[in-house]
C-alpha positions in Angstrom: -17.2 -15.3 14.4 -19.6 -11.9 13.8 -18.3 -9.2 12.5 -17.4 -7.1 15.6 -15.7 -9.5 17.6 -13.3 -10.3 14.8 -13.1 -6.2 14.1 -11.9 -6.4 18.2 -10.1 -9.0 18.1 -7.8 -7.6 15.1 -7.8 -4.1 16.2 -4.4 -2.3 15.1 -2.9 0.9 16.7 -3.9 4.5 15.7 -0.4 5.2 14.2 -0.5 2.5 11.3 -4.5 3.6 11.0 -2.4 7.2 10.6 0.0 5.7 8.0 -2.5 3.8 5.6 -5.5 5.2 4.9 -6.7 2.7 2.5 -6.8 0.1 5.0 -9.6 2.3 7.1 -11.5 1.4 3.9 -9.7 -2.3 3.8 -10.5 -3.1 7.4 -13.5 -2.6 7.2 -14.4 -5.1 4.9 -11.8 -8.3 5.6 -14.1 -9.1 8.5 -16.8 -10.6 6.2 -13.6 -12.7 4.1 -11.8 -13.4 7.4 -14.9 -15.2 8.3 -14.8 -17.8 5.3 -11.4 -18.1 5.6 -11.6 -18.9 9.5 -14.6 -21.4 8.5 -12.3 -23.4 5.5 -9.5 -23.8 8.1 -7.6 -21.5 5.6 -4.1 -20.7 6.6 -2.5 -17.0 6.4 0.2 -17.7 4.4 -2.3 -19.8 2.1 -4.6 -16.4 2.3 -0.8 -14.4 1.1 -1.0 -16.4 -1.9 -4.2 -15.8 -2.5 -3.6 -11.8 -2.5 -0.4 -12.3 -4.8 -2.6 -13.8 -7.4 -5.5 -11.6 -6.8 -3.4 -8.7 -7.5 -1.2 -10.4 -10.9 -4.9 -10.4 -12.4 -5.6 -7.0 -10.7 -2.5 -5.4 -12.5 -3.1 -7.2 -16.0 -6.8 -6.4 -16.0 -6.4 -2.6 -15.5 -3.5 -2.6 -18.2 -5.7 -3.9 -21.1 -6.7 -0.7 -23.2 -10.4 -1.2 -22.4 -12.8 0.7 -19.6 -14.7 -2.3 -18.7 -11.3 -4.3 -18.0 -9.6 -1.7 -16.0 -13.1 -1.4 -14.1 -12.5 -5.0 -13.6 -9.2 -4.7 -13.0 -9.9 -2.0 -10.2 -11.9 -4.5 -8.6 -9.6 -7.4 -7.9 -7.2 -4.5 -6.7 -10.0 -3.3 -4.2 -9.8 -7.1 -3.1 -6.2 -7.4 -3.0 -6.1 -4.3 0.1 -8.8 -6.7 1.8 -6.5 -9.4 1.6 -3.7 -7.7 2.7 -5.6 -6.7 5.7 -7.1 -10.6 6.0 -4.0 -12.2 6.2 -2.7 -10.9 9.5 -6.0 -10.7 10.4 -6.7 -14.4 10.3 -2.8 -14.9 11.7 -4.2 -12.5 14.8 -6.8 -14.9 15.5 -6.0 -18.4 14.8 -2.5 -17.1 16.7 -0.7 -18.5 13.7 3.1 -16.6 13.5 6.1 -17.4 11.4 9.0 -15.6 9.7 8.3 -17.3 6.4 4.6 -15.5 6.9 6.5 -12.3 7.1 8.9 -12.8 4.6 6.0 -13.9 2.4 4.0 -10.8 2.8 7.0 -8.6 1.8 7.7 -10.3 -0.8 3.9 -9.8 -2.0 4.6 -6.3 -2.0 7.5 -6.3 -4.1 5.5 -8.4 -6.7 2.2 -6.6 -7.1 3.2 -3.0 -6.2 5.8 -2.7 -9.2 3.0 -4.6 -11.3 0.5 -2.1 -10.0 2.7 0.7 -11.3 3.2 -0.7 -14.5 -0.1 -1.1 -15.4 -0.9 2.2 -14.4 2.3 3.5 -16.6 0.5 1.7 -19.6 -2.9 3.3 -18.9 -1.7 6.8 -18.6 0.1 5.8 -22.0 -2.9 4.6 -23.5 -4.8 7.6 -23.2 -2.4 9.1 -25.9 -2.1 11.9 -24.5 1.4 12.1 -22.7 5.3 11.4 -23.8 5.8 7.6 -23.1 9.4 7.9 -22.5 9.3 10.5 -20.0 6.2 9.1 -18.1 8.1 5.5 -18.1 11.1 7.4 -16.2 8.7 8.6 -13.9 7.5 5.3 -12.9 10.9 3.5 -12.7 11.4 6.2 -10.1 8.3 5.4 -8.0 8.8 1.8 -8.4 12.1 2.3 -7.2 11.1 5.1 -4.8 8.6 2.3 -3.3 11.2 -0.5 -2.6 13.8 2.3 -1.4 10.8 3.1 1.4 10.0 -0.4 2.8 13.8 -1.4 3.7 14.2 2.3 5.2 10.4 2.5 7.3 12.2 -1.3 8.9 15.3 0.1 9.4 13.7 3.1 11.2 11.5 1.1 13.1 14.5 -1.3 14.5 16.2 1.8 15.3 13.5 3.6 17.3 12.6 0.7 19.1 16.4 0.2 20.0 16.4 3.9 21.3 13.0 4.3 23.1 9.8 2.2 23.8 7.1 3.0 21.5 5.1 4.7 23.6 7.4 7.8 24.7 7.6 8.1 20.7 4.0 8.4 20.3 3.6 10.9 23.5 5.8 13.5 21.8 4.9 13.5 18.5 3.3 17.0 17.8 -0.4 17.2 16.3 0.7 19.7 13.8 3.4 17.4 13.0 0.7 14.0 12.7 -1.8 16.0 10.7 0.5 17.0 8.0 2.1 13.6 8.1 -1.6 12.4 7.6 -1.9 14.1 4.8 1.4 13.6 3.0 0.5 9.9 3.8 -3.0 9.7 1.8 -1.5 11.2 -1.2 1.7 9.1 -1.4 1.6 5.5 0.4 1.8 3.4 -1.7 -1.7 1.2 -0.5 -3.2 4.9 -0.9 -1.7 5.3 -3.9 -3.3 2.6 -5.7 -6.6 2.6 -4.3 -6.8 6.8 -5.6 -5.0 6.3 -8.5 -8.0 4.3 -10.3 -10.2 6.3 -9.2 -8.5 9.5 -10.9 -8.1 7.8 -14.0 -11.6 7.0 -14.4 -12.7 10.7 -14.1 -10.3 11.5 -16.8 -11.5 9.1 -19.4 -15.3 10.2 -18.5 -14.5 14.3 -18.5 -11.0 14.4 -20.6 -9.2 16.2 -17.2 -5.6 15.2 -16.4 -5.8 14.7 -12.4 -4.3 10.9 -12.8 -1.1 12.3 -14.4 -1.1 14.7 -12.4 -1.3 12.5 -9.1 1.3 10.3 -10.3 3.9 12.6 -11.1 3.0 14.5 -7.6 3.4 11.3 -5.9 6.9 10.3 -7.9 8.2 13.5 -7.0 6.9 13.6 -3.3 8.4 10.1 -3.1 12.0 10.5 -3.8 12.0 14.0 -2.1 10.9 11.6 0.9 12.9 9.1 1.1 15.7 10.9 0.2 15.3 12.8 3.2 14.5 9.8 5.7 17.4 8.3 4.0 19.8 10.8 5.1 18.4 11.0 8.9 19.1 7.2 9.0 22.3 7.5 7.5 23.0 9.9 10.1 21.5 8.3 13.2 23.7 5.4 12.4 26.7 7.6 11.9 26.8 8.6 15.7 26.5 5.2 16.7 
């Protein structure tokens, strides 16, 4: 298939564009792997796998105390997003659907984000620069600030499309309201998250700044302040039920 027609076929809505900003990046490239995949007969679930693994040798190349790993390591993490983003993307088009896919692809997350985390814990470490202890508390809490938020964003969803179609949701959501949630969401998503994260570390090992430990303890605290707060408006929508 070319490249646009596979872009058109697997086209998602504006509001999960909105939501993950690394996957405008992500998106963009899948077509080109989507293509091989589609040409192997590869399977999505089979193409699930493959993003688990891609991202286990992601997480352990950018923990190894040496530039040219984590570069590495960075890499395969650059093609674990495209993956994520193939794997529906082939399901879209070979109209391949099952819970087990689902199921699969969350379970994905919950491997290689906390792995993700980790091995950004041990490179902020490395740089000898910070308190382990307290930076290691700080990542349990975004690791656990992470899981909190993808069991809470489904229960939200169910909920909202038990109230009110989609739609009339979308129609009165305020611009004010979907630029600042924009925002919020390129600093702290976690698919945002790692793909900035790297980036930030990079410039502080080449000019001795500390915008990585910054950006991780900005996104900890930004996190639970979050989800504590969606947590209670669920917890409350469910209370007047």
């Amino acid at each position: 298939m070319k490249y646009k027609d596979i872009r058109k076929i697997t086209k998602i809505k504006p509001i999960n564009q909105e939501v993950f900003f690394a996957y405008f990046f992500g998106r963009r490239l899948s077509p080109f792997i989507v293509n091989v995949f589609l040409n192997l007969k590869i399977k999505p679930n089979t193409v699930t796998v493959y993003m688990i693994i891609v991202g286990i040798i992601g997480a352990i190349l950018f923990a190894i105390d040496n530039i040219w790993f984590k570069f590495t390591g960075y890499i395969f993490i650059l093609l674990w997003l495209i993956l994520d983003c193939a794997d529906g993307e082939v399901a879209r088009i070979t109209k391949v659907f099952s819970k087990f896919g689902k199921e699969l692809d969350y379970i994905a997350h919950i491997i290689n984000h906390p792995l993700f985390n980790i091995a950004f814990l041990l490179s902020l470490i490395q740089l000898n620069k910070y308190n382990a202890i307290l930076l290691a508390i700080i990542s349990i809490l975004l690791i656990s600030s992470n899981l909190i938020n993808r069991n809470l964003f489904s229960m939200s969803i169910i909920y909202d499309l038990k109230e009110k179609p989609k739609n009339a949701i979308l129609n009165k959501l305020k611009i004010s309201r979907v630029i600042i949630g924009y925002i919020i969401n390129i600093l702290i998503l976690f698919p945002n998250f790692v793909l900035i994260f790297p980036l930030m570390y990079f410039i502080d090992v080449s000019m001795g700044t500390f915008l990585s430990l910054m950006y991780f303890v900005i996104v900890a605290v930004s996190s639970v302040f979050f989800i504590t707060r969606s947590a209670i408006k669920i917890i409350y929508k469910f209370a007047k039920e």
